[in-house]
C-alpha positions in Angstrom: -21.2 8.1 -1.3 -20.8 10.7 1.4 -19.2 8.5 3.6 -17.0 6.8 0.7 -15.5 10.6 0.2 -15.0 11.6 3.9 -12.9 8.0 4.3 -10.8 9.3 0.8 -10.6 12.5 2.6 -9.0 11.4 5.6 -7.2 8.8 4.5 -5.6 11.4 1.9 -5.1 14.2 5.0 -3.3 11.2 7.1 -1.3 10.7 3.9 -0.1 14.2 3.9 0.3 14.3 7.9 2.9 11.3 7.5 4.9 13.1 4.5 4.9 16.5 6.5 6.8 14.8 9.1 9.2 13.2 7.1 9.7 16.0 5.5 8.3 15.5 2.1 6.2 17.8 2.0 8.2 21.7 2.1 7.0 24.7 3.5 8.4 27.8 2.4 10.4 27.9 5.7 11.7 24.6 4.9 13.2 24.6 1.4 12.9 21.9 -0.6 11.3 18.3 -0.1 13.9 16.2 1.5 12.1 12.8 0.8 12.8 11.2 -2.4 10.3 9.6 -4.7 11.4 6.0 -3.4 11.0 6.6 -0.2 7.7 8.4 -0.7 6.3 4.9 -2.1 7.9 2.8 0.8 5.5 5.1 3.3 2.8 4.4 1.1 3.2 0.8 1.2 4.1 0.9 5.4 0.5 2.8 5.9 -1.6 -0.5 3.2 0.8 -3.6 5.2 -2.1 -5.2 6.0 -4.6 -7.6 4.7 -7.6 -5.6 6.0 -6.1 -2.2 3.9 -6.3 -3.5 0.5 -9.3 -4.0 -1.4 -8.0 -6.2 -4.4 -5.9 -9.2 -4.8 -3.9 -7.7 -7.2 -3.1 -4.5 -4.5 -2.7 -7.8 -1.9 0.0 -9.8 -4.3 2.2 -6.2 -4.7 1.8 -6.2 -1.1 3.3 -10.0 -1.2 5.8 -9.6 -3.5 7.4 -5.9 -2.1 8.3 -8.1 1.1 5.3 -7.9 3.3 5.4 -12.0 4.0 2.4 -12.0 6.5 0.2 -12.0 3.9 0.0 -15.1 3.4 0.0 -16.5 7.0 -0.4 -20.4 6.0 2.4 -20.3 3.6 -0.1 -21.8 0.9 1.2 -19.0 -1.8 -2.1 -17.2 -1.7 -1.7 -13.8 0.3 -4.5 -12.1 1.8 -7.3 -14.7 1.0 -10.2 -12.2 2.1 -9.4 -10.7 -1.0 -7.7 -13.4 -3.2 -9.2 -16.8 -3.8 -7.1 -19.1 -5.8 -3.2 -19.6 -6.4 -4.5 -19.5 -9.9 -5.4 -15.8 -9.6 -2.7 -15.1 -7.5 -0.2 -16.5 -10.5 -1.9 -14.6 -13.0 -1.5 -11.3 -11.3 2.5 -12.2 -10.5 3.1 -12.5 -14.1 1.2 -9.4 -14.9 3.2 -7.5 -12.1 6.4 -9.2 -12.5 6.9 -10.8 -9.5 
């Protein structure tokens, strides 16, 4: 558990480092956020584009669908297969997501 909360730690500091650069995050020097919402996400996504970052299929087919196409390497339409196991499931979870 310990070790579950340090990684959510860091991973959550790392986060933060990333925005503060960009400038999402304002200081009271800086003024106001300059990073919108959008763009927030697409760093978010950027820092999980890889198979090995995501823990669930359905995480792995949002991956897929917002353009990250290396996720499914063997062009058999089942992205990340260490997490997804059938085109089945990975159908399901495109129609849940609409993709």
């Amino acid at each position: 558990m310990t070790h579950k909360l340090t990684t959510l730690a860091l991973a959550g500091f790392m986060a933060l480092s990333s925005f503060e650069a960009a400038g999402a995050v304002g200081s009271p020097d800086q003024g106001t956020p300059s990073m919108s919402v959008g763009r927030v996400k697409e760093t978010l996504m950027a820092q999980r584009r890889s198979c090995k970052a995501v823990s669930t299929c359905e995480e792995a087919v949002e991956m897929w669908c917002g353009g990250y196409s290396r996720a499914d390497g063997d062009d058999d339409g089942i992205p990340c297969e260490n997490v997804c196991r059938s085109l089945s499931q990975v159908e399901a979870i495109k129609k849940k997501v609409g993709c």
